[in-house]
Backbone atoms as SQL, in Angstrom:
CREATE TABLE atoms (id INTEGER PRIMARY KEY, chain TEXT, resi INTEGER, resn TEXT, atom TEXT, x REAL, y REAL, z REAL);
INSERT INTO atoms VALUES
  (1, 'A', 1, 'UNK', 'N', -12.143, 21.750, 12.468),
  (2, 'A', 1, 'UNK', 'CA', -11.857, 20.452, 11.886),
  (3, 'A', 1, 'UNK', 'C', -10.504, 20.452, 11.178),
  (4, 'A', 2, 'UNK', 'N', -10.240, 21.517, 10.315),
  (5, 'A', 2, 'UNK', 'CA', -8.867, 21.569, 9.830),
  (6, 'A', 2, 'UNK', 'C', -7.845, 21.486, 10.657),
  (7, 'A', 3, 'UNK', 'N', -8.013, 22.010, 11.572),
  (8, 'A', 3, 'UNK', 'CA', -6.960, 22.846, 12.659),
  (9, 'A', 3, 'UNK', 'C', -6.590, 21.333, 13.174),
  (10, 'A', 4, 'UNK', 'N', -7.940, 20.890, 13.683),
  (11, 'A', 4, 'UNK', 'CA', -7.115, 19.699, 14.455),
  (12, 'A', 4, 'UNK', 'C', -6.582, 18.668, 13.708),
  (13, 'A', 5, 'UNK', 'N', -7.211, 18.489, 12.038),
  (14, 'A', 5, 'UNK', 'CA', -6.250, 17.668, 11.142),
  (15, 'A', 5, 'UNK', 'C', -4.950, 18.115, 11.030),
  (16, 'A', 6, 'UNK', 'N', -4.900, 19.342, 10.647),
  (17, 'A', 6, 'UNK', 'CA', -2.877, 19.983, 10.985),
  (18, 'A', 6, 'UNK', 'C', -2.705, 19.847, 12.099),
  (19, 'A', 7, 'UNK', 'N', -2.911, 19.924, 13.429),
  (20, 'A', 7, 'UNK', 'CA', -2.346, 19.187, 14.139),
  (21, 'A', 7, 'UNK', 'C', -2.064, 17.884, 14.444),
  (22, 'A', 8, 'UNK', 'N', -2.960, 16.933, 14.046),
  (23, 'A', 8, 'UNK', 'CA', -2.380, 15.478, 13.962),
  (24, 'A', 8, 'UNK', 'C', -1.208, 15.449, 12.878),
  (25, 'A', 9, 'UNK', 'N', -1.262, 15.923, 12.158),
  (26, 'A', 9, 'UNK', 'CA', -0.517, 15.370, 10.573),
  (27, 'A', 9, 'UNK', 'C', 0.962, 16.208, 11.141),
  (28, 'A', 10, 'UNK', 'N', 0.788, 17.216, 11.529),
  (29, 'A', 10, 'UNK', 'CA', 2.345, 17.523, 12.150),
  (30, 'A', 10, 'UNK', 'C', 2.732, 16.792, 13.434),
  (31, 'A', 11, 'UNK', 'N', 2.711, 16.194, 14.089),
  (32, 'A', 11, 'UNK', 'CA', 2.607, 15.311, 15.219),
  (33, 'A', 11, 'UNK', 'C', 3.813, 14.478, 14.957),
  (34, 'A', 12, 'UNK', 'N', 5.388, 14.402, 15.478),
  (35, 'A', 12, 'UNK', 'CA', 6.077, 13.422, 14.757),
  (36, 'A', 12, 'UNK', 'C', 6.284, 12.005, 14.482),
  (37, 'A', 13, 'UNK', 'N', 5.348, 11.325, 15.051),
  (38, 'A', 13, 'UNK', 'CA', 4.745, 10.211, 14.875),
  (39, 'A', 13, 'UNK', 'C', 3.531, 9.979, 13.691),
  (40, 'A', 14, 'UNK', 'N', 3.632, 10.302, 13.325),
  (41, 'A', 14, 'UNK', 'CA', 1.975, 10.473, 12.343),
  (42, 'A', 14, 'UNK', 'C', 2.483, 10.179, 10.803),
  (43, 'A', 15, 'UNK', 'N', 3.299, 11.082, 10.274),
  (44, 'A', 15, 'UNK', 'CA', 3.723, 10.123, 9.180),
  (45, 'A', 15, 'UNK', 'C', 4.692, 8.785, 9.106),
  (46, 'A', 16, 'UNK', 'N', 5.110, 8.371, 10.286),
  (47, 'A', 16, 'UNK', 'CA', 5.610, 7.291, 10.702),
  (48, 'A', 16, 'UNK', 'C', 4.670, 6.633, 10.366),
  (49, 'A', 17, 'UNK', 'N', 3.620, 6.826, 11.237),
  (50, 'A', 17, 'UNK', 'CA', 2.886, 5.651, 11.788),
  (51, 'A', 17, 'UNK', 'C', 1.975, 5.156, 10.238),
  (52, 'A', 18, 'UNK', 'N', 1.772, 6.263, 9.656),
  (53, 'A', 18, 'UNK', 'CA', 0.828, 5.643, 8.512),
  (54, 'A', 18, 'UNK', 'C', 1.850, 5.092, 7.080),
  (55, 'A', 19, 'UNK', 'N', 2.893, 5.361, 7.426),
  (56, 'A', 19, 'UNK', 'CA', 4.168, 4.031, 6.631),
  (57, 'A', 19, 'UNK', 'C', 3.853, 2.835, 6.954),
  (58, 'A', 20, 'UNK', 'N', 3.745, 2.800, 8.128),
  (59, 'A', 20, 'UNK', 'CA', 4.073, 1.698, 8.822),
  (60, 'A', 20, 'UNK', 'C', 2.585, 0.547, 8.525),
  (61, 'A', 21, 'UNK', 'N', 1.479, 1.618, 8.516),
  (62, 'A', 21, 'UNK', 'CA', 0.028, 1.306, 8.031),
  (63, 'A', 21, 'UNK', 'C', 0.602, 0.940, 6.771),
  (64, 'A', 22, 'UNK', 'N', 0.592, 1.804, 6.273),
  (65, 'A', 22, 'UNK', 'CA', 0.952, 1.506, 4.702),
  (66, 'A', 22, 'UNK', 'C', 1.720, 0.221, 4.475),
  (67, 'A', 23, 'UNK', 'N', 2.588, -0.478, 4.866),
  (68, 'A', 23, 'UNK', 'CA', 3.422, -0.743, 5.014),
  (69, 'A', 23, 'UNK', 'C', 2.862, -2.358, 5.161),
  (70, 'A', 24, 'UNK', 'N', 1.814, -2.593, 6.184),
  (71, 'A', 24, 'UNK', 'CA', 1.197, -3.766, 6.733),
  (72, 'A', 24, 'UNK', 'C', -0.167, -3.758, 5.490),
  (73, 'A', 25, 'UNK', 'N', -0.483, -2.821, 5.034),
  (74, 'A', 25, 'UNK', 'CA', -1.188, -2.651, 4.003),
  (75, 'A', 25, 'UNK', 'C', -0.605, -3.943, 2.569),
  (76, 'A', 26, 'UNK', 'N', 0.330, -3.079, 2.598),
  (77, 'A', 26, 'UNK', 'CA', 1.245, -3.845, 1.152),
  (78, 'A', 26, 'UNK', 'C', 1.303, -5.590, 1.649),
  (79, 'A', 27, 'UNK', 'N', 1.964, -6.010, 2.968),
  (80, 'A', 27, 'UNK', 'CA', 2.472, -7.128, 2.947),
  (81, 'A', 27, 'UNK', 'C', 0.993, -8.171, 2.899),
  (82, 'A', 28, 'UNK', 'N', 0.171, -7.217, 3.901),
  (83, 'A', 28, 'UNK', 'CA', -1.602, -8.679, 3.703),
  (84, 'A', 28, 'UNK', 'C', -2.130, -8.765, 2.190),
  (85, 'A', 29, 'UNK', 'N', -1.510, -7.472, 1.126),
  (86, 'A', 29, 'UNK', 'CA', -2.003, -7.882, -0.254),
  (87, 'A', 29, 'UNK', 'C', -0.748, -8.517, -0.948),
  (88, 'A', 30, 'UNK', 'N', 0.203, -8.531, -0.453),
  (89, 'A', 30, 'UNK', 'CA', 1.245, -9.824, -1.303),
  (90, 'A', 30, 'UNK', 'C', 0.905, -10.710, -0.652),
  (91, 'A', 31, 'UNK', 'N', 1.109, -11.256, 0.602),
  (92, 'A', 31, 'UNK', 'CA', 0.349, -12.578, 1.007),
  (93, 'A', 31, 'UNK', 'C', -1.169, -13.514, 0.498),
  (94, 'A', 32, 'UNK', 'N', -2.182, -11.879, 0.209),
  (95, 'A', 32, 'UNK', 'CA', -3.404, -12.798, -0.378),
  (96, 'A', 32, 'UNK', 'C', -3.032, -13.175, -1.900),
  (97, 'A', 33, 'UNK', 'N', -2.149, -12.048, -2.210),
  (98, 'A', 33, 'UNK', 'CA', -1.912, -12.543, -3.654),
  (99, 'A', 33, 'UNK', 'C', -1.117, -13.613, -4.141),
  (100, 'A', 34, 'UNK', 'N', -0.222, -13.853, -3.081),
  (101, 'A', 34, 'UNK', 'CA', 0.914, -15.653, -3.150),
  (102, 'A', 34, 'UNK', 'C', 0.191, -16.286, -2.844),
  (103, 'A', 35, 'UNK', 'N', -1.168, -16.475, -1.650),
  (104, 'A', 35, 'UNK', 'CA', -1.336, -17.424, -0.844),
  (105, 'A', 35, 'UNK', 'C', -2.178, -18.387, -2.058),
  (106, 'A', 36, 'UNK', 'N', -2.782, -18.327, -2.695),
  (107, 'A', 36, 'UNK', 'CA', -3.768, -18.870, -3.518),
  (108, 'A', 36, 'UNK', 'C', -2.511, -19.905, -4.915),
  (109, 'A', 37, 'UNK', 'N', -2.643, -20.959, -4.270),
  (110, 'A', 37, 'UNK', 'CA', -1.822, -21.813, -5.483),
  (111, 'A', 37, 'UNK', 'C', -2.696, -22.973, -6.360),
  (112, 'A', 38, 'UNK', 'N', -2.513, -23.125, -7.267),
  (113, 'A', 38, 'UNK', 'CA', -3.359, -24.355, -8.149),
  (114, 'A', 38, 'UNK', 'C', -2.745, -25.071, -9.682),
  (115, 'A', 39, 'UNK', 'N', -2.784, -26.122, -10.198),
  (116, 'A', 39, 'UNK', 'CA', -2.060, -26.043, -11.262),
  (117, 'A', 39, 'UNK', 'C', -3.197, -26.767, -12.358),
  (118, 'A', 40, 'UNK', 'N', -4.592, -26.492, -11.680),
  (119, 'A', 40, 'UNK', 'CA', -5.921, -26.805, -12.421),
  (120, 'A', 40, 'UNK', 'C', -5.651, -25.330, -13.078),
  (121, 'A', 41, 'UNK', 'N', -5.741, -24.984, -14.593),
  (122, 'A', 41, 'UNK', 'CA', -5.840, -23.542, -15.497),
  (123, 'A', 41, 'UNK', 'C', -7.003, -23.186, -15.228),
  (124, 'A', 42, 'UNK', 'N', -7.999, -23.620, -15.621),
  (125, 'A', 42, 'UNK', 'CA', -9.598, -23.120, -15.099),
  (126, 'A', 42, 'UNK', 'C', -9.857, -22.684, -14.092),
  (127, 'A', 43, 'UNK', 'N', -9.028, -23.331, -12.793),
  (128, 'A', 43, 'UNK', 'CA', -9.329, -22.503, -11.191),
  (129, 'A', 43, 'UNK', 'C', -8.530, -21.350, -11.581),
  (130, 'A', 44, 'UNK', 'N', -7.102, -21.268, -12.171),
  (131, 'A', 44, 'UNK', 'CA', -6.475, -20.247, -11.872),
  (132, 'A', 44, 'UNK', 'C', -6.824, -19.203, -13.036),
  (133, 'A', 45, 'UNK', 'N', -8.000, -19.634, -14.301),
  (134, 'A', 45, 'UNK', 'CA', -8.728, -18.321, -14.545),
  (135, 'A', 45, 'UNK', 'C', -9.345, -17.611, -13.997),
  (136, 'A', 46, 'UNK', 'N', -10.268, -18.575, -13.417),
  (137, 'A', 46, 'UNK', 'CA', -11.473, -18.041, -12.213),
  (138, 'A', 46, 'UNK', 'C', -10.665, -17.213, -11.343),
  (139, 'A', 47, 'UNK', 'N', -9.486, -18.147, -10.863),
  (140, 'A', 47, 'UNK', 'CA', -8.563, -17.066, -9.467),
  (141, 'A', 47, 'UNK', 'C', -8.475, -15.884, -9.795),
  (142, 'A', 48, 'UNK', 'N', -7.764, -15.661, -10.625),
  (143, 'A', 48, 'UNK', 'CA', -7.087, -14.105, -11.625),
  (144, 'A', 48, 'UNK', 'C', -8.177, -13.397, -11.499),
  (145, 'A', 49, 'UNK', 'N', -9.225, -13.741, -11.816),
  (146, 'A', 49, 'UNK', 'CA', -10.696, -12.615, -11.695),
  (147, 'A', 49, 'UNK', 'C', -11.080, -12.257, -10.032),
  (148, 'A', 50, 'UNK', 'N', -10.919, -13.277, -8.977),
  (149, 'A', 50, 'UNK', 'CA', -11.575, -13.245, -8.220),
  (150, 'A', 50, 'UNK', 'C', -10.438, -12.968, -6.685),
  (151, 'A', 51, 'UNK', 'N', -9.046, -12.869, -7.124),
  (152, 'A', 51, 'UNK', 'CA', -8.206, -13.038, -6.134),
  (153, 'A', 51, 'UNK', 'C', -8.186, -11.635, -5.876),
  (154, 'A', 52, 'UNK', 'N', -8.577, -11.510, -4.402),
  (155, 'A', 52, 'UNK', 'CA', -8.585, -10.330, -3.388),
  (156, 'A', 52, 'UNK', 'C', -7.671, -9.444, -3.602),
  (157, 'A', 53, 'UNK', 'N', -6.167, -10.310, -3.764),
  (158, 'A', 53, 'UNK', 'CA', -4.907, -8.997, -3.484),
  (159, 'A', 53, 'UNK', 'C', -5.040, -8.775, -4.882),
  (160, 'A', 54, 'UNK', 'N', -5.378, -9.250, -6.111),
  (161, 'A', 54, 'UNK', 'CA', -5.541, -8.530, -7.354),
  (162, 'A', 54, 'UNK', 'C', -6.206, -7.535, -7.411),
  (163, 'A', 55, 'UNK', 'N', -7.417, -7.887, -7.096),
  (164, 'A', 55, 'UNK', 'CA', -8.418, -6.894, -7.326),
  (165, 'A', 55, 'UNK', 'C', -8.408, -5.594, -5.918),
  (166, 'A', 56, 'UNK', 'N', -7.878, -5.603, -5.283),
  (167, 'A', 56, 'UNK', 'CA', -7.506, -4.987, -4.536),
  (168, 'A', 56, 'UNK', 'C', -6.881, -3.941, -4.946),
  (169, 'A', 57, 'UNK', 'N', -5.486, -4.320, -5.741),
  (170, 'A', 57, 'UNK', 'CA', -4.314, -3.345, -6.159),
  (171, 'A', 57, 'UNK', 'C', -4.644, -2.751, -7.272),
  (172, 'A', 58, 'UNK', 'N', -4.946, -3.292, -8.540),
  (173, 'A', 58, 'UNK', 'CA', -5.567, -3.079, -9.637),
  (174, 'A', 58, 'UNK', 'C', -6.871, -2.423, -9.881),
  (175, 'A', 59, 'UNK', 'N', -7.988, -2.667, -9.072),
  (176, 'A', 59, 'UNK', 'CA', -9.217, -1.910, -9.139),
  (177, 'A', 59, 'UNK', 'C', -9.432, -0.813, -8.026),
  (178, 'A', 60, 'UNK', 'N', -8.549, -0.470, -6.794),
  (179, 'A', 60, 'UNK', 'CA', -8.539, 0.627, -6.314),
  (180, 'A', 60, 'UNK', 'C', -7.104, 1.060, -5.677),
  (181, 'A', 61, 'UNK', 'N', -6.651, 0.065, -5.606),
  (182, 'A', 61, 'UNK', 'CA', -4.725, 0.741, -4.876),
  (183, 'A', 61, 'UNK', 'C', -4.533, 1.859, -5.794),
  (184, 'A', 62, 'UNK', 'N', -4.193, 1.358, -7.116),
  (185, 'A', 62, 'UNK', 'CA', -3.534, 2.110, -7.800),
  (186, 'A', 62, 'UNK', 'C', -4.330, 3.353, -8.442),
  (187, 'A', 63, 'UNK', 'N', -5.522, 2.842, -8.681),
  (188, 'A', 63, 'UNK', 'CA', -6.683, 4.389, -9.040),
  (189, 'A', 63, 'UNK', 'C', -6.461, 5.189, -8.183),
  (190, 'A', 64, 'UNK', 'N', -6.788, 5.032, -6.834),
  (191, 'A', 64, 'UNK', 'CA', -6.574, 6.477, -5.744),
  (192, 'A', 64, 'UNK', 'C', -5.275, 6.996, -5.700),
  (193, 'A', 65, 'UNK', 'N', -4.522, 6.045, -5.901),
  (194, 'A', 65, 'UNK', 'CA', -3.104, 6.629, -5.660),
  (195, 'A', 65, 'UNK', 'C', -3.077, 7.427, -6.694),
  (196, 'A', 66, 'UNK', 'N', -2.925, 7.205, -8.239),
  (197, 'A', 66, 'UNK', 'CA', -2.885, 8.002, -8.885),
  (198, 'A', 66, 'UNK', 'C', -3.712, 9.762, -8.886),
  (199, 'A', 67, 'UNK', 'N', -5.392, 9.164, -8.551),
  (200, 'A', 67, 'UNK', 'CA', -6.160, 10.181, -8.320),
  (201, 'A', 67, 'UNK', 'C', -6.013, 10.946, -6.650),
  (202, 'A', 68, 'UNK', 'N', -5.826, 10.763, -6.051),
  (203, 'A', 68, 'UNK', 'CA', -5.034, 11.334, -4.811),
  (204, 'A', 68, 'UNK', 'C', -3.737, 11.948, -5.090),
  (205, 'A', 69, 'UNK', 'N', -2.979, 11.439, -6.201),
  (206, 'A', 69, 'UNK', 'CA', -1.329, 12.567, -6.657),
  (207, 'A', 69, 'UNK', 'C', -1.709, 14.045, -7.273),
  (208, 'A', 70, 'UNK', 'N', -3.297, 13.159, -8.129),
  (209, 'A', 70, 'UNK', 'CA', -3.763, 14.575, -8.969),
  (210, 'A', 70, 'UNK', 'C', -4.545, 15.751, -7.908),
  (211, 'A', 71, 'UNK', 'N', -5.339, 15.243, -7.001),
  (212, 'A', 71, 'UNK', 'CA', -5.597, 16.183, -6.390),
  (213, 'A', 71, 'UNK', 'C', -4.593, 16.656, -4.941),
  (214, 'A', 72, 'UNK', 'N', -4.088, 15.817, -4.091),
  (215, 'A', 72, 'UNK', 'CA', -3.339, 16.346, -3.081),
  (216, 'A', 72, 'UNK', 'C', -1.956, 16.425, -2.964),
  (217, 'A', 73, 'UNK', 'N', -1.093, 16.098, -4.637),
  (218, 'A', 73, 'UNK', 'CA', -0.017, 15.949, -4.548),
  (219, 'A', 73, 'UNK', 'C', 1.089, 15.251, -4.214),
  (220, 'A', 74, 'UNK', 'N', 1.881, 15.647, -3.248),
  (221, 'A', 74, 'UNK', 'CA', 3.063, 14.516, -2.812),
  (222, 'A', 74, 'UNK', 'C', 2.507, 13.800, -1.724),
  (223, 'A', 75, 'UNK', 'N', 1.021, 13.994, -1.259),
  (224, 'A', 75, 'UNK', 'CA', 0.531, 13.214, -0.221),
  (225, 'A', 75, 'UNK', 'C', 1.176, 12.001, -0.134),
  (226, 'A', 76, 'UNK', 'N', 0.831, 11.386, -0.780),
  (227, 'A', 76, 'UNK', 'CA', 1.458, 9.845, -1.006),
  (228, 'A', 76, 'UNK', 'C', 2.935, 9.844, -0.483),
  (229, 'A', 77, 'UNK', 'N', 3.523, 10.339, -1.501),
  (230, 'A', 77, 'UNK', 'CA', 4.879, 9.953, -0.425),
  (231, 'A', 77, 'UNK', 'C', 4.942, 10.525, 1.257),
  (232, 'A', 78, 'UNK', 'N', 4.254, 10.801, 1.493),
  (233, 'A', 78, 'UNK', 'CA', 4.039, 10.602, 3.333),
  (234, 'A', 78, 'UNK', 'C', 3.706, 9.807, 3.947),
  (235, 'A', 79, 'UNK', 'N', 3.052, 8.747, 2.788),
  (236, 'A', 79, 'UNK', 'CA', 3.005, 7.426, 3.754),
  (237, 'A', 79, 'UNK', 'C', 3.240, 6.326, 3.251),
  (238, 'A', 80, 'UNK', 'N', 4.544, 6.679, 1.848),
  (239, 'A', 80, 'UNK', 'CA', 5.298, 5.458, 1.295),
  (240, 'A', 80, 'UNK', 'C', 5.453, 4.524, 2.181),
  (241, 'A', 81, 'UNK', 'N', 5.610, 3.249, 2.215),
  (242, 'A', 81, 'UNK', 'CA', 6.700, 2.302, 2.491),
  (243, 'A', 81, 'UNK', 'C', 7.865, 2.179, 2.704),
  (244, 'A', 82, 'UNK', 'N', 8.221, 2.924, 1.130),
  (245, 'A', 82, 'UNK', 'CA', 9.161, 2.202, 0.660),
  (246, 'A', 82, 'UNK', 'C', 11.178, 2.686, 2.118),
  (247, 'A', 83, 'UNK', 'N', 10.444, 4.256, 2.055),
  (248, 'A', 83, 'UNK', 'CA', 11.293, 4.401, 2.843),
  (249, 'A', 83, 'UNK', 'C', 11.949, 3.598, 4.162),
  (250, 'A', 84, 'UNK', 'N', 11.125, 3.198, 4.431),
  (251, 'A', 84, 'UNK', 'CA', 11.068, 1.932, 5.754),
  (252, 'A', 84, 'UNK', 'C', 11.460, 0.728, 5.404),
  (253, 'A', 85, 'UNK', 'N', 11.209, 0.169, 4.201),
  (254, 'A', 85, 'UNK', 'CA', 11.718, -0.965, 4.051),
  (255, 'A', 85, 'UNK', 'C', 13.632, -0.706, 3.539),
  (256, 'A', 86, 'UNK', 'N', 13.944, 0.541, 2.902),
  (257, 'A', 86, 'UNK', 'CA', 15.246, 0.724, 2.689),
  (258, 'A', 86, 'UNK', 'C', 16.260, 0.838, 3.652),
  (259, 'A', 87, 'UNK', 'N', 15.639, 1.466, 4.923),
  (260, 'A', 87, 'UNK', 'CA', 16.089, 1.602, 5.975),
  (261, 'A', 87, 'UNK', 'C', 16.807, 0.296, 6.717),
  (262, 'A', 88, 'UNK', 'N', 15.892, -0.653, 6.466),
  (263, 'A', 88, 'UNK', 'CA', 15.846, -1.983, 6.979),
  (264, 'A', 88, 'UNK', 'C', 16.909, -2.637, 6.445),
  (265, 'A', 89, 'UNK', 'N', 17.357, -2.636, 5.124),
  (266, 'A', 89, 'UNK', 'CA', 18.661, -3.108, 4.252),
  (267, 'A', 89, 'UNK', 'C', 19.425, -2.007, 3.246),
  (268, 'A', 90, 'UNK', 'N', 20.129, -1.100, 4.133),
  (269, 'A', 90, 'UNK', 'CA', 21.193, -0.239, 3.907),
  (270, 'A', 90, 'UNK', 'C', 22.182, -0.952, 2.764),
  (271, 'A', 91, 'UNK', 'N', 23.113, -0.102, 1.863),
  (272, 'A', 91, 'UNK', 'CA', 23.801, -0.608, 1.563),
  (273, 'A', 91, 'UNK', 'C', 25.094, -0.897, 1.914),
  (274, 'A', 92, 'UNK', 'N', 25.775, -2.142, 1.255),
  (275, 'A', 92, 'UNK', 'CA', 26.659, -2.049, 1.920),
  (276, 'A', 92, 'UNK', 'C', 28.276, -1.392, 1.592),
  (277, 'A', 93, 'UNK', 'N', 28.831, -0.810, 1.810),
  (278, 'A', 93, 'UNK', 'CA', 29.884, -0.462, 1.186),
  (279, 'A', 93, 'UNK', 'C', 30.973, -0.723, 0.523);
């Protein structure tokens, strides 16, 4: 079982590809989190409690991430984003 997990994970497509996961990850929780508009305060208390991309990022994005740094380390940055999106808008000189 190990063996064939080190072999996927060295594969040079593989930490690509789970950026790229990652990546489509991030944009469907900024979308659920813009998509919801109202200028009733009472819906948008209720919203704040009940909006998907909140509770999403806040009650487990960011827990595992943190608790996944403590146990497996730089895992995470193997399947940043962020690298991919920098790529995309270089600077300019």
């Amino acid at each position: 079982m190990l063996k064939q997990l080190n072999r996927a994970i060295n594969r040079a497509y593989m930490p690509v590809s789970l950026k790229y996961l990652s990546l489509a990850a991030y944009a469907v929780l900024i979308i659920t989190g813009l998509s919801a508009y109202s200028t009733d305060a009472a819906f948008l208390k209720e919203l704040r409690n009940t909006n998907l991309g909140n509770l999403i990022v806040w009650s487990y994005w960011w827990p595992v991430i943190v608790i996944g740094s403590i146990f497996f380390g730089r895992v995470w940055c193997m399947v940043c984003p962020v690298e991919i999106v920098t790529t995309f808008f270089p600077k300019s000189g």
